[in-house]
LUMTOR-700288 format. One line per field, with one value per residue (C-alpha): residue number from 1; residue in one letter; z, x, y. Coordinates in nm, 3 decimals, decimal comma. Each point is the difference from the previous one (the first is absolute). Layout:
pos <- [NUM; ...] $
code <- [a; ...] $
z <- [Z; ...] $
x <- [X; ...] $
y <- [Y; ...] $
This chain:
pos <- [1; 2; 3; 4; 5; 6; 7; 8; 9; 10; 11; 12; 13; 14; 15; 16; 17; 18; 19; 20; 21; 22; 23; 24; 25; 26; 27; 28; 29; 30; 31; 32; 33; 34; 35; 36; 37; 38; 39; 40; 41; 42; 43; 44; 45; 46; 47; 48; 49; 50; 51; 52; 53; 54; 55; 56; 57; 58; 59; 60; 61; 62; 63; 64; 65; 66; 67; 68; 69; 70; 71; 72; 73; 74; 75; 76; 77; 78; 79; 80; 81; 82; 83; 84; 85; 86; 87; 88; 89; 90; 91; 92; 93; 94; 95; 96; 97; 98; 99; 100; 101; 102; 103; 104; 105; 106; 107; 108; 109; 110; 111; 112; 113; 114; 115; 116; 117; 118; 119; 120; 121; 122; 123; 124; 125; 126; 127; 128; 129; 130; 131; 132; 133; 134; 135; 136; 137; 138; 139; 140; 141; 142; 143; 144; 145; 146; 147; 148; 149; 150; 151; 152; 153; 154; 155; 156; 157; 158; 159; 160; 161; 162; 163; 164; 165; 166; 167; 168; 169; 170; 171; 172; 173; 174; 175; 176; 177; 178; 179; 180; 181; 182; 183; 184; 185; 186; 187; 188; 189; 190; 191; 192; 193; 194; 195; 196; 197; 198; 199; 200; 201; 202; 203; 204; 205; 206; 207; 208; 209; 210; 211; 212; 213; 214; 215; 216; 217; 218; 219; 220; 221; 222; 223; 224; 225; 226; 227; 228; 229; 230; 231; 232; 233; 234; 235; 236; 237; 238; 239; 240; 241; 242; 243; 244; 245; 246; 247; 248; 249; 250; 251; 252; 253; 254; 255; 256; 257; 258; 259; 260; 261; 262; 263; 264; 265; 266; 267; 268; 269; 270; 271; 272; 273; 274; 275; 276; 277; 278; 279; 280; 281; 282; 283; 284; 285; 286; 287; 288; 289; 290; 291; 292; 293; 294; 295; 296; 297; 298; 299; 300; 301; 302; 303; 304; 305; 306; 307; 308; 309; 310; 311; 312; 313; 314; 315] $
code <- [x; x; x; x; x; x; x; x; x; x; x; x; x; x; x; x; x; x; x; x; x; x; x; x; x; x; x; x; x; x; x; x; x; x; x; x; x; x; x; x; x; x; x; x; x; x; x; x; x; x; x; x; x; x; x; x; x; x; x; x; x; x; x; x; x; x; x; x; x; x; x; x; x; x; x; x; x; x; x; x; x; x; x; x; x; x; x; x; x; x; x; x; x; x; x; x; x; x; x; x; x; x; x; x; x; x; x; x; x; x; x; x; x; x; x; x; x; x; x; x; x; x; x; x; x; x; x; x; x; x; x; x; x; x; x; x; x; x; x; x; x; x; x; x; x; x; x; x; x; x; x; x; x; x; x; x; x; x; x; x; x; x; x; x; x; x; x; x; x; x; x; x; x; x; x; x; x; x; x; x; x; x; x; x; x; x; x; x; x; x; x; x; x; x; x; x; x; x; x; x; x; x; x; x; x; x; x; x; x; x; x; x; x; x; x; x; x; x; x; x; x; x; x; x; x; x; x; x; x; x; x; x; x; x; x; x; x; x; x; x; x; x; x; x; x; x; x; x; x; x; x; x; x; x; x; x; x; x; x; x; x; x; x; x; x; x; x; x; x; x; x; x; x; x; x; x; x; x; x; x; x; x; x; x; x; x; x; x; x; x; x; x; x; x; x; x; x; x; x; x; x; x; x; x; x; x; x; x; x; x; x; x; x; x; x] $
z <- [8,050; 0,123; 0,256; 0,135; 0,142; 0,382; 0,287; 0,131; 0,187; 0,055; 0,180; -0,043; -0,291; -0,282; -0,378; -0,318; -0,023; -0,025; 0,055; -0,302; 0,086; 0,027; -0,114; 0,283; 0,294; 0,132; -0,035; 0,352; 0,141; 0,025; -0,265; -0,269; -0,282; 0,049; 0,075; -0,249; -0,287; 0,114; 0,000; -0,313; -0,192; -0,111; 0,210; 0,182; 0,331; 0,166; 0,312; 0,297; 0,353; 0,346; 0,332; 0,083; -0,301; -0,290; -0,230; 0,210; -0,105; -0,337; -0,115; 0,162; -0,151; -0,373; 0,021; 0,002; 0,267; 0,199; 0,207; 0,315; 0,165; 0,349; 0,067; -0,134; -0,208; -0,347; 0,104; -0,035; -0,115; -0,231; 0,099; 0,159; 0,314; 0,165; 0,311; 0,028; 0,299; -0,222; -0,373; -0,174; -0,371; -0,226; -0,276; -0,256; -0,224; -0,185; 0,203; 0,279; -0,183; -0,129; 0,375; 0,064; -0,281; 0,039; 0,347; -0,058; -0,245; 0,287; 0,332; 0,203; 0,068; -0,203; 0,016; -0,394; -0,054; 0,367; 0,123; 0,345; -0,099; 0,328; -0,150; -0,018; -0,015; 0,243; 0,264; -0,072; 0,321; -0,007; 0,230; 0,141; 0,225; -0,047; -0,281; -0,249; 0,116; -0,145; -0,318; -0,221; -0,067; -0,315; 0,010; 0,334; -0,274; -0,255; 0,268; 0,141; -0,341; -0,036; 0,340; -0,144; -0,311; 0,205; 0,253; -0,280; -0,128; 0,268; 0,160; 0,411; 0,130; 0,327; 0,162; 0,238; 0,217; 0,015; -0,078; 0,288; 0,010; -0,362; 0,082; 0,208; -0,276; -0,258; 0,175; 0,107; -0,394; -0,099; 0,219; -0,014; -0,375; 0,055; 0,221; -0,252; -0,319; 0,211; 0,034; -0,305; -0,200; 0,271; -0,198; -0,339; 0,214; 0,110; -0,366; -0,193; 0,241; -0,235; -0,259; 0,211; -0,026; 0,285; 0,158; -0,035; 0,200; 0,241; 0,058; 0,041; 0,263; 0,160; 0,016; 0,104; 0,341; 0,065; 0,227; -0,051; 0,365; -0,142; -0,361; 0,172; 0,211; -0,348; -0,155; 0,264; 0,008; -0,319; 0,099; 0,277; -0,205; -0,235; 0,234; 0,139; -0,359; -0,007; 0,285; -0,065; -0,367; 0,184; 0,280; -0,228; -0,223; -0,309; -0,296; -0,149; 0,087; -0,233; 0,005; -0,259; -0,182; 0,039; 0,164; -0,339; -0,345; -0,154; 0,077; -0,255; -0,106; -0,001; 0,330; 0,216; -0,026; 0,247; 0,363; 0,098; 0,320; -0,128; -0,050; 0,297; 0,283; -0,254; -0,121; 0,352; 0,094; -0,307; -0,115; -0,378; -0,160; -0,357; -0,114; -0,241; -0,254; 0,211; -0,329; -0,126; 0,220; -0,157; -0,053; -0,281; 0,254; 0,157; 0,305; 0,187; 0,301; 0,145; 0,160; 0,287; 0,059; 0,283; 0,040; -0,255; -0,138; -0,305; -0,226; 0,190; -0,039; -0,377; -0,023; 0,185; -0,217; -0,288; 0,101; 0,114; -0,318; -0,244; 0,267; 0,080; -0,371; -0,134; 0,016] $
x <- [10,889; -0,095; -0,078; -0,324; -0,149; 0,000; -0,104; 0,301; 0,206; -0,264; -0,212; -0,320; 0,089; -0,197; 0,151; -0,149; -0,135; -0,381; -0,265; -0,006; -0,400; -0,046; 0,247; -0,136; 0,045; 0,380; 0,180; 0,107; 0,349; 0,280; 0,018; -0,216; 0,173; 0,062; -0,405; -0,161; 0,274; -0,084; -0,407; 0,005; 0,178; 0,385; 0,143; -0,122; 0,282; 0,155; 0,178; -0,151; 0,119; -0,222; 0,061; -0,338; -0,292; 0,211; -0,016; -0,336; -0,212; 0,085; -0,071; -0,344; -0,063; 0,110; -0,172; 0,336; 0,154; 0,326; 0,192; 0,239; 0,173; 0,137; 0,239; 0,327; -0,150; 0,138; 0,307; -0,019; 0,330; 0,005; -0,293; 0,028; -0,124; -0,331; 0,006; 0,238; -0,194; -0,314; 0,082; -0,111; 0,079; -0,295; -0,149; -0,305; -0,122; -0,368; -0,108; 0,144; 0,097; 0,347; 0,105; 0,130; 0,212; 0,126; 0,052; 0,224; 0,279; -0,073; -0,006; 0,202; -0,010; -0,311; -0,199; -0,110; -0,208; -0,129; -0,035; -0,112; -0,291; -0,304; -0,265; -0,374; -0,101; 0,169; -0,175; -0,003; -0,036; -0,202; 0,191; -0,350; 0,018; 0,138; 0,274; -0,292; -0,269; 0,291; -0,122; -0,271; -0,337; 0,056; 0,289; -0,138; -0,328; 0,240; 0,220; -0,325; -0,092; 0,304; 0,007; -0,333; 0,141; 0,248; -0,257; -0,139; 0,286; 0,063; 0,211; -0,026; 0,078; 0,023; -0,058; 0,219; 0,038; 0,252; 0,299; -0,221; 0,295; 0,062; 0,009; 0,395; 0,091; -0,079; 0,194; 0,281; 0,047; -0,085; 0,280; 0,263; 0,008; -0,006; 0,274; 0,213; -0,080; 0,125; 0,343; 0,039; -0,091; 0,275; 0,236; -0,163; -0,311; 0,250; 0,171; -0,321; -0,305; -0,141; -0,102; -0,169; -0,374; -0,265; -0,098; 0,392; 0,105; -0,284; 0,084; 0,415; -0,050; -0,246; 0,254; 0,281; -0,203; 0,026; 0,264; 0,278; -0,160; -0,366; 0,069; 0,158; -0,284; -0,238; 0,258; -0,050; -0,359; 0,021; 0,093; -0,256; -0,294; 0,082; 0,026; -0,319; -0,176; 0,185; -0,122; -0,399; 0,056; 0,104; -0,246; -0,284; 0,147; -0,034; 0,218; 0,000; -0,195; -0,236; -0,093; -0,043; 0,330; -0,137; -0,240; -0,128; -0,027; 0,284; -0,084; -0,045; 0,255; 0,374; 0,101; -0,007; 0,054; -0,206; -0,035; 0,269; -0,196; -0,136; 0,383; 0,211; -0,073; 0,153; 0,272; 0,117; -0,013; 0,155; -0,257; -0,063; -0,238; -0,172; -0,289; -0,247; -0,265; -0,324; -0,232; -0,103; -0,257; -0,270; 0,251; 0,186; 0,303; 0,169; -0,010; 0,243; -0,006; 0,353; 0,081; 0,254; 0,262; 0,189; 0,355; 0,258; -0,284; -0,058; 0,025; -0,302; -0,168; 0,058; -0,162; -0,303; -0,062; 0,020; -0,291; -0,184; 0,035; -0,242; -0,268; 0,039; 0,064; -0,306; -0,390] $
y <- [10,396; 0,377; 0,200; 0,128; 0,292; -0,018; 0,302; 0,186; -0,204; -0,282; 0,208; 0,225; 0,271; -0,168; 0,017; 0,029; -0,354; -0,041; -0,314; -0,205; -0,028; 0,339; 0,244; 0,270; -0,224; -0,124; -0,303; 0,001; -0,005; -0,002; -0,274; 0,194; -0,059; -0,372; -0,070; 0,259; -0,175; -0,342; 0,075; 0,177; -0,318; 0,155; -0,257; -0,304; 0,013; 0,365; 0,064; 0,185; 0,048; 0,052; 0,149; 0,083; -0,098; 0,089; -0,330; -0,158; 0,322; 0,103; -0,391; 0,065; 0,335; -0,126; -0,365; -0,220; -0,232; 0,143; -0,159; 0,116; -0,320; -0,045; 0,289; -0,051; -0,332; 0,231; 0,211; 0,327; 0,072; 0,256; 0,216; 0,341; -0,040; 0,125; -0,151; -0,319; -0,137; -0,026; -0,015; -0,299; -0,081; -0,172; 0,051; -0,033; -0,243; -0,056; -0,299; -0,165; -0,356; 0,233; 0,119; -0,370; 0,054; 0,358; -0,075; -0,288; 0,221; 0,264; -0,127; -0,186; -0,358; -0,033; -0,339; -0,059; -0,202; -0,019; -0,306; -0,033; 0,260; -0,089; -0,193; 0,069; 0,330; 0,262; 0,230; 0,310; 0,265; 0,317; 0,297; 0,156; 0,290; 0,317; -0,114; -0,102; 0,314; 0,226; -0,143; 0,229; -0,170; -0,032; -0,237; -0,168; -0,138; -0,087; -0,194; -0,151; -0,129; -0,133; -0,201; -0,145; -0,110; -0,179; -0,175; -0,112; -0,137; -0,193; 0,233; -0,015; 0,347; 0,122; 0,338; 0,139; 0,270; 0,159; 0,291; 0,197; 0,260; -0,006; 0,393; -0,038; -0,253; 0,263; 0,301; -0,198; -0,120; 0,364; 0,123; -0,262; 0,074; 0,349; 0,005; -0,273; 0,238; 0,305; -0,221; -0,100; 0,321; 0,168; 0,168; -0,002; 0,234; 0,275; 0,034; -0,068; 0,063; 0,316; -0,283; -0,229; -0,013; 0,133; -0,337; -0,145; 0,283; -0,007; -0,387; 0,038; 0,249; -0,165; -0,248; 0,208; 0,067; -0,384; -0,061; -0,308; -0,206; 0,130; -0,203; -0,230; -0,080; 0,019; -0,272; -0,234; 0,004; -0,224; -0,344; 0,002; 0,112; -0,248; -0,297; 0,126; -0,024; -0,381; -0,104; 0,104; -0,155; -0,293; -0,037; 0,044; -0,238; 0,224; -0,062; 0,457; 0,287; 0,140; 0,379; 0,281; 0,113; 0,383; 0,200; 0,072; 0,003; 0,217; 0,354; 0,298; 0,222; 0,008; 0,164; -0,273; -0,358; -0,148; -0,076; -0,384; -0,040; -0,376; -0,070; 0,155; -0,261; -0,288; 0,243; 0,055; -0,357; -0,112; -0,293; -0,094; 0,174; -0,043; 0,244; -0,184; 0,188; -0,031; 0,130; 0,341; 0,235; 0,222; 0,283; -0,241; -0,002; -0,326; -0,117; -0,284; -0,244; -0,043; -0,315; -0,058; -0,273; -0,149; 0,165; -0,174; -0,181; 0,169; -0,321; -0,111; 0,340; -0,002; -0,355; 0,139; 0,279; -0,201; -0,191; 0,277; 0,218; -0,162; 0,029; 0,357; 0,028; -0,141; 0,086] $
């Protein structure tokens, strides 16, 4: 057992950690620690929690699968809170045939083995529109290749549009946590505020402008989105999304951990989530394809990604 290195607070004042692939290029956050140790071998299973991209896009950036279930699916007992509405527990492991396994000490009500798993292969949706052009070109060709290796596979995929005001779904996240982390970090902010990092600061008073009825308003924009996302899953008769875990590769230096943007929409509406290695680019840095699942499904999900990870995986 130990602890790892995480940004302040959860959020986007990096630590000391670097990119097991390449030392001058971050891990990501605000799991850093937990991905970094799990790529670079000292331990094959670590802890990380999410309220916006913060277990989905370090796995990406350091070549390892992570997984964030269905909000609330692990408690979060325990943890100092970010934002309550949107922090998920999960964690990271080196492929994903050991997230059944985690998740059944971890979660709750876990099906293990899982035996009413759909049969044939599953359809995977692609979110096209403005949600997957926020993507770089660079990971958009490595998440192309890996939609061929999956055709070819067998795999029948479907592209979707959709998320065509992923732009509101990203400032109403951004601000709901905001205005959370502003509540929480109350009364440790007016004893302690002089040894908070820049961006912390910048984000709880941000968040102190949000009004109660405004956050309010950004809570309850959850359970709609998400039933929105359930019913197009369901209509098109499509079994997990499929999209790139990042907009990128893991960028260089230390100062920043990344852009969540691939994450937020399925942070804020609560759906399973598990990042898979998608290869290595011409930079020598990793690359992942995250994948999607029905709310409270996340059994199914995990079966799904099993089958898909030796095709992304190989050639």
């Amino acid at each position: 057992m130990g602890k790892t290195e995480t940004t302040e607070f959860a959020w986007m004042e990096p630590g000391p950690t670097r990119n097991p692939h390449h030392l001058e290029h971050t891990p990501g956050g605000s799991s850093s620690g937990s991905a970094a140790g799990v790529a670079a071998g000292f331990f094959p299973f670590a802890l990380g929690t999410q309220t916006a991209g913060s277990i989905t896009r370090p796995a990406a950036y350091c070549g390892i699968v992570g997984f964030k279930p269905t909000f609330g699916k692990i408690p979060a007992s325990g943890v100092i809170p970010f934002s309550p509405s949107a922090d998920h527990v999960g964690f990271f492991c080196e492929d994903p045939s050991g997230v059944g396994i985690f998740a059944s000490v971890l979660a709750e009500e876990w099906q293990l083995p899982f035996e009413s798993a759909p049969q044939g292969r599953p359809v995977l949706g692609v979110p096209e529109g403005p949600y997957l052009d926020q993507a770089a070109e660079n990971a958009r060709e490595y998440f192309e290749r890996g939609l061929m290796k999956l055709i070819g596979a067998g795999y029948p995929i479907k592209r979707i549009d959709c998320l065509s005001a992923i732009e509101t779904v990203n400032q109403c996240h951004r601000r709901m946590i905001a205005a959370e982390m502003a509540r929480v970090h109350s009364v440790w902010f007016k004893s302690y505020g002089h040894l908070y990092r820049k961006r912390t600061v910048e984000t709880i008073e941000q968040g102190l402008a949000i009004s109660e009825a405004q956050l309010k308003r950004l809570r309850s924009g959850r359970l709609p989105f998400r039933e929105e996302l359930g019913q197009l899953m369901r209509s098109e008769r499509i079994d997990c999304w499929i999209c790139p875990s990042a907009t990128d590769h893991a960028p260089p230096g230390l100062e920043s951990t990344g852009s969540p943007t691939m994450n937020i929409p399925w942070t804020y509406a609560g759906l399973p989530t598990i990042s898979l290695p998608a290869g290595m680019d011409s930079s020598g840095l990793p690359l992942g394809i995250q994948l999607v699942g029905h709310y409270a499904k996340d059994e199914e999900l995990v079966v799904c990604a099993e089958g898909l990870f030796p095709v992304l995986s190989g050639g």
